[in-house]
C-alpha positions in Angstrom: -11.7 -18.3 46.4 -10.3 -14.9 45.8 -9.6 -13.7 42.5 -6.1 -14.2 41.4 -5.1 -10.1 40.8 -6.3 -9.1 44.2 -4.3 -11.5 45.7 -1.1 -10.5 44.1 -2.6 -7.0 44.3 -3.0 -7.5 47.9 -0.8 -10.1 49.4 1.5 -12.7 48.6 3.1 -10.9 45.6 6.2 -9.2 45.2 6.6 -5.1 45.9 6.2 -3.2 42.9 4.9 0.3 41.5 1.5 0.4 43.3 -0.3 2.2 39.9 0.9 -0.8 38.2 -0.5 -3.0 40.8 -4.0 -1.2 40.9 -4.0 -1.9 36.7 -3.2 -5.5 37.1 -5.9 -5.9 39.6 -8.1 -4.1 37.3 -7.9 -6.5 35.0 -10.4 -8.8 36.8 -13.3 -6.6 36.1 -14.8 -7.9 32.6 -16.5 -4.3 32.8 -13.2 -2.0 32.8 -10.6 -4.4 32.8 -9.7 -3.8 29.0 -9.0 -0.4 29.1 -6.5 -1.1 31.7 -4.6 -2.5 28.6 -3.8 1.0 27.1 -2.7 2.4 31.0 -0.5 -0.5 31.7 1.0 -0.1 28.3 1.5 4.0 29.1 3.8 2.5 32.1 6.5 1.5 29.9 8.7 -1.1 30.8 8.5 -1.2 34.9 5.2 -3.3 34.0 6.8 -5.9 32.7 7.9 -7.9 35.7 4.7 -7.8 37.9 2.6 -8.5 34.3 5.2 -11.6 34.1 4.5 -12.4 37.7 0.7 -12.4 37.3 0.9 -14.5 33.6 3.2 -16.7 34.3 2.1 -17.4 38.1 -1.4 -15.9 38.7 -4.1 -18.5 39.4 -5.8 -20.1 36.3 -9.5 -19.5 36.3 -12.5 -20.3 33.9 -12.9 -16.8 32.6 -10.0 -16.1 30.3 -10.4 -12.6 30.1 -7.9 -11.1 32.5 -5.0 -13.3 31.5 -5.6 -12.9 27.9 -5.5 -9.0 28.5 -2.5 -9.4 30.5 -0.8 -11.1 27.4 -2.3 -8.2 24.9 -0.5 -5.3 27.5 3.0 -7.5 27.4 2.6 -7.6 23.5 2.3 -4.0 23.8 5.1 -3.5 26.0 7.2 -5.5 23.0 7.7 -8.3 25.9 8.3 -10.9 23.4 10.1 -13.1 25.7 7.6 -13.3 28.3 5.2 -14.4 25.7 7.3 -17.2 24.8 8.4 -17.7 28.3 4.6 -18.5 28.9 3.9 -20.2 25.7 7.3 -22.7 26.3 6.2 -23.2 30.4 4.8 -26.6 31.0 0.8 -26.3 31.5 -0.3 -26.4 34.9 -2.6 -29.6 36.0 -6.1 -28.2 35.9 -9.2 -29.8 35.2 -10.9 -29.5 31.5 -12.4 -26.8 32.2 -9.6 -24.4 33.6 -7.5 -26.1 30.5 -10.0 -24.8 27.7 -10.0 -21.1 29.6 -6.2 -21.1 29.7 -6.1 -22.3 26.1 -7.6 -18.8 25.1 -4.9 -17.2 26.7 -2.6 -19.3 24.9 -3.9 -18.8 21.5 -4.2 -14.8 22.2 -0.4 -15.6 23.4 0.5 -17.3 19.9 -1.2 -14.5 17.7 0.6 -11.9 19.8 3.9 -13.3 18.6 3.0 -12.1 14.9 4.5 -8.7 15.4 7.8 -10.6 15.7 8.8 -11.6 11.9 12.2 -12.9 12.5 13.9 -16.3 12.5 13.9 -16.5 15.8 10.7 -16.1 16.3 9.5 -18.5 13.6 11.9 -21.6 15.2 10.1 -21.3 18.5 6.8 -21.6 16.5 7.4 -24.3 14.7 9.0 -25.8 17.9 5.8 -25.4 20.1 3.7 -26.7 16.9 5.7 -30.0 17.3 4.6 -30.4 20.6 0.7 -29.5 20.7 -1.5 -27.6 18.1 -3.3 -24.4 19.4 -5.1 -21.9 16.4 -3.0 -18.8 17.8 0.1 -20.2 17.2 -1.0 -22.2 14.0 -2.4 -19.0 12.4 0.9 -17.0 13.5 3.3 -19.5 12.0 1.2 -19.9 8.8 2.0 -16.2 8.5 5.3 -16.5 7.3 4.2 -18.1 4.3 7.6 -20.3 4.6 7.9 -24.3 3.3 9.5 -25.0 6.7 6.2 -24.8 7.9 4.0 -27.4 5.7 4.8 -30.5 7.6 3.3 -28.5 10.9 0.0 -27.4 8.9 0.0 -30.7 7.2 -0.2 -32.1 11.0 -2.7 -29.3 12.0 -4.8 -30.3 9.0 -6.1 -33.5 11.8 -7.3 -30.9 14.3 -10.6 -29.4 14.2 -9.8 -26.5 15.8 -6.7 -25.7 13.6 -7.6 -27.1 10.5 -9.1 -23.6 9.3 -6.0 -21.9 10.3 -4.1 -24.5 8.3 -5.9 -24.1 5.0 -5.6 -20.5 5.3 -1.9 -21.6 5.8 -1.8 -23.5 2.7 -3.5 -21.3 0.5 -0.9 -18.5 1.4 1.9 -21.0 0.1 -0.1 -21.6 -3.0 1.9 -23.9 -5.3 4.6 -24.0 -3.7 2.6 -26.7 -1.4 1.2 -28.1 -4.2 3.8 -31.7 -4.0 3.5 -32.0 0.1 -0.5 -31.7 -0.2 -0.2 -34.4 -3.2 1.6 -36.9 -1.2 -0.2 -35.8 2.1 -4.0 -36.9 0.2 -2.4 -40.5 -0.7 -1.1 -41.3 2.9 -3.6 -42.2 5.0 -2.6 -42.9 9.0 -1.6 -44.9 10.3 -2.6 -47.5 7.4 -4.9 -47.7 4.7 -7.1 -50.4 7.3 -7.1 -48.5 10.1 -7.3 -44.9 9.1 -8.1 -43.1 12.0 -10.4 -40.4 11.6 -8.4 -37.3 12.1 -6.2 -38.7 8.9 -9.3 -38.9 7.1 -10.4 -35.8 7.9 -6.9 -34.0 7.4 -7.4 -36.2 3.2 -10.2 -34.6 2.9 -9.5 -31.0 4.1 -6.4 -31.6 1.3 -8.7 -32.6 -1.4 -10.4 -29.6 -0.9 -7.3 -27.4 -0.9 -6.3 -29.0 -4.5 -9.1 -28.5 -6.1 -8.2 -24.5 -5.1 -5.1 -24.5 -5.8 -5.2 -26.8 -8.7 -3.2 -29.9 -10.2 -1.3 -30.2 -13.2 -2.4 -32.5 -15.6 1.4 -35.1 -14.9 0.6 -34.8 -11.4 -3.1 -36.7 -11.9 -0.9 -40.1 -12.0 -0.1 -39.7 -7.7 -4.2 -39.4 -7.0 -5.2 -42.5 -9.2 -4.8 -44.2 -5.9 -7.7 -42.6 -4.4 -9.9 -44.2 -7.0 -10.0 -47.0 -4.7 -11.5 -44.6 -2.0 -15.3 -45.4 -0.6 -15.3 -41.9 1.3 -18.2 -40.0 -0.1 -16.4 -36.4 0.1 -12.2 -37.8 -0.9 -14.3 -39.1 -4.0 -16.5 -35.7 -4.6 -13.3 -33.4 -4.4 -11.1 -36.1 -6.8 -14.0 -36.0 -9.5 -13.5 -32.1 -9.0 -9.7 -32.5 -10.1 -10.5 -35.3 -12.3 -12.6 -33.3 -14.5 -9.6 -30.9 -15.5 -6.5 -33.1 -15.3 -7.1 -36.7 -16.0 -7.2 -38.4 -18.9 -10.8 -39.8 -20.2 -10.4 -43.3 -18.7 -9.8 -41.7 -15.4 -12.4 -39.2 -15.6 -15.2 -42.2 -16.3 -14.0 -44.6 -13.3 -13.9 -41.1 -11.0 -17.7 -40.9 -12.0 -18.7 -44.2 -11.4 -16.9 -43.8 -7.9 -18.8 -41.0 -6.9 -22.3 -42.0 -8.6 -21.9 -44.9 -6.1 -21.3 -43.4 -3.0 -24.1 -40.2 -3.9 -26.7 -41.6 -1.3 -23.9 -40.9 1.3 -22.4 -38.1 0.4 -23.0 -35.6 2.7 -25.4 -32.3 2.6 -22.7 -29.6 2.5 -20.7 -31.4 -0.7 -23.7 -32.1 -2.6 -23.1 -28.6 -5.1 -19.3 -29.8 -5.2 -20.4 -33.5 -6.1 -23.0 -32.0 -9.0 -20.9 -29.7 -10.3 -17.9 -32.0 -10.7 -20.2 -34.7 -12.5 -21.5 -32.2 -15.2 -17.9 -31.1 -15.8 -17.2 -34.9 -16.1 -19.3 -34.2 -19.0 -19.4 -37.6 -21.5 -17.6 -39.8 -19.3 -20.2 -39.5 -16.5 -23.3 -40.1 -19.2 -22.7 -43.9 -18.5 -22.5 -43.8 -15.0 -25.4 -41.3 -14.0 -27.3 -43.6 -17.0 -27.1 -46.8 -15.5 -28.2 -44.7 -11.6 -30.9 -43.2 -13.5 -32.6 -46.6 -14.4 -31.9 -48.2 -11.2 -33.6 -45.2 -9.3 -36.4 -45.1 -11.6 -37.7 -48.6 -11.0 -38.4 -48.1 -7.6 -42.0 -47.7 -6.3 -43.4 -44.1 -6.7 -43.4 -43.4 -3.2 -39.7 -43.9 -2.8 -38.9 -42.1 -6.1 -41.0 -39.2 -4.8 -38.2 -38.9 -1.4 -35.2 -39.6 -3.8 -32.8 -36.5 -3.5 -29.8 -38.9 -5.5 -32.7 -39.4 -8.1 -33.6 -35.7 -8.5 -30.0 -34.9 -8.7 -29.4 -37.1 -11.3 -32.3 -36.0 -13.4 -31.2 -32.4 -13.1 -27.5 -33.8 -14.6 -29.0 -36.0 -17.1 -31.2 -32.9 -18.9 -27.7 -30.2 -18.0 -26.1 -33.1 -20.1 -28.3 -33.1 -22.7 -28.3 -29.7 -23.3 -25.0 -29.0 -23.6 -24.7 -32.4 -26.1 -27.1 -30.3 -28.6 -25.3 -27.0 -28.0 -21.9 -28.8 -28.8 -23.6 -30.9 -31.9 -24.2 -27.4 -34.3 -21.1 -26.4 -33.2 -19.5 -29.4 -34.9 -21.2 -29.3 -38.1 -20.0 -25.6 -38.4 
């Protein structure tokens, strides 16, 4: 199997400028191939067609490298429809494998597109979004920091591989998401009994991005829905908006929902979950009370493996602390 540039270096491509050939070629060593980049970019526009040729018809392989420096010379060569040409072509049938190399290409493809900052070039986005999710393009369409955008980041929120580029997305638009990531945290998909778990994982990612961006206190009436939730990190992140926006009867039943569900909350929201309880303040007291004694009648050796219990312990003296501090203050 011969590598794809020395074949159109070689044989079966078209004629062309034979420096320009030599560079494309290049580009299969992982040694010098990137600094062909600069030289094919010093050709000016007659590199255009044979870099097309090669992109757009050049063997896929399982090192990414070449194409994805192929795609970095055209974006230097301001061959913005190429790019697109590439990004709108159907994908070739290739196995796994081959797909996950080529999807590097693509992604350095759809981040190569951000030098272009015009309508144009945001409709294409948001047209290839529709039809699959890739980071490159996600990140490069989050960019523009418009509202057109939302309901494709919204969608991109259920990938794991685009969900960071999403909340970066989100966090750009700032309030001006604020309404679609309310409504987005209260819809699971395709139902409430039979969530699937990229929707969950998409409510929770929104959560999170709330609590950042933060709620106003008339919007806490659209969440008291999730008080019904049993997912240990949806009810760790709505205690964290609870305890600024809701009114005291919803800050106690958002406590009790997350005391419950402590012993399965995960590692990595533990802080989150402990922080939002002492900033529950009195209306968690009952709840982290009534845990306290439960936990403390165990056996010793259980107590002694109890994270929940030490958690709880560490909240129950923060709480009591601050109730003296607060109690002079009154009196003055």
């Amino acid at each position: 199997m011969e590598p794809a540039g020395q074949k159109f270096a070689g044989s079966g491509g078209p004629a062309g400028d034979p420096e320009v050939l030599r560079l494309i070629a290049s580009l299969q060593s992982l040694i010098d191939g990137q600094s062909a980049i600069g030289e094919l970019a010093a050709c000016g526009s007659r590199a255009i067609p044979p870099l097309r040729e090669f992109l757009l018809c050049g063997r896929v392989t399982s090192v990414p490298q070449p194409r994805m420096w192929a795609v970095e010379a055209l974006a230097l060569l301001g061959a913005r429809d190429v790019l697109i040409e590439y990004l709108q072509a159907p994908s070739r049938p290739v196995d796994a494998q081959l797909q996950f190399a080529e999807d590097a290409v693509r992604n350095t493809a759809g981040r190569s597109l951000s030098a272009w900052r015009d309508d144009t070039t945001f409709e294409i986005l948001l047209d290839l979004c529709r039809k699959r999710n890739l980071p490159g393009i996600v990140e490069t369409l989050a960019a523009f920091q418009r509202a057109e955008a939302i309901p494709c980041l919204d969608r991109a929120l259920e990938d794991d591989m685009c969900r960071s580029a999403a909340e970066d997305g989100f966090r750009k638009l700032g309030a001006a998401a604020r309404s679609a990531l309310l409504l987005s945290a209260v819809t699971p998909l395709p139902n409430a009994e039979e969530e699937t778990p990229s929707s969950l994982c998409r409510r929770r990612s929104v959560m999170g991005l709330l609590t950042e961006i933060g709620v106003e206190r008339q919007s806490w009436a659209e969440l008291r829905p999730l008080l019904a939730e049993r997912d240990p990190e949806l009810l760790a992140r709505l205690a964290q908006v609870a305890s600024s926006v809701a009114d005291p009867c919803g800050r106690a039943f958002a406590a009790v929902g997350l005391v419950s569900v402590l012993a399965r909350l995960p590692w990595f929201v533990w802080k989150e979950a402990e922080q939002a309880l002492a900033a529950l303040g009195p209306e968690s007291r009952p709840a982290i009370d009534a845990e306290l004694r439960r936990r403390l009648s165990n056996p010793p050796l259980v107590r002694a493996g109890d994270e929940v219990l030490r958690m709880l312990l560490r909240l129950n003296t923060a709480l009591r602390e601050s109730k003296r501090c607060d109690e002079p203050e009154r009196r003055l």
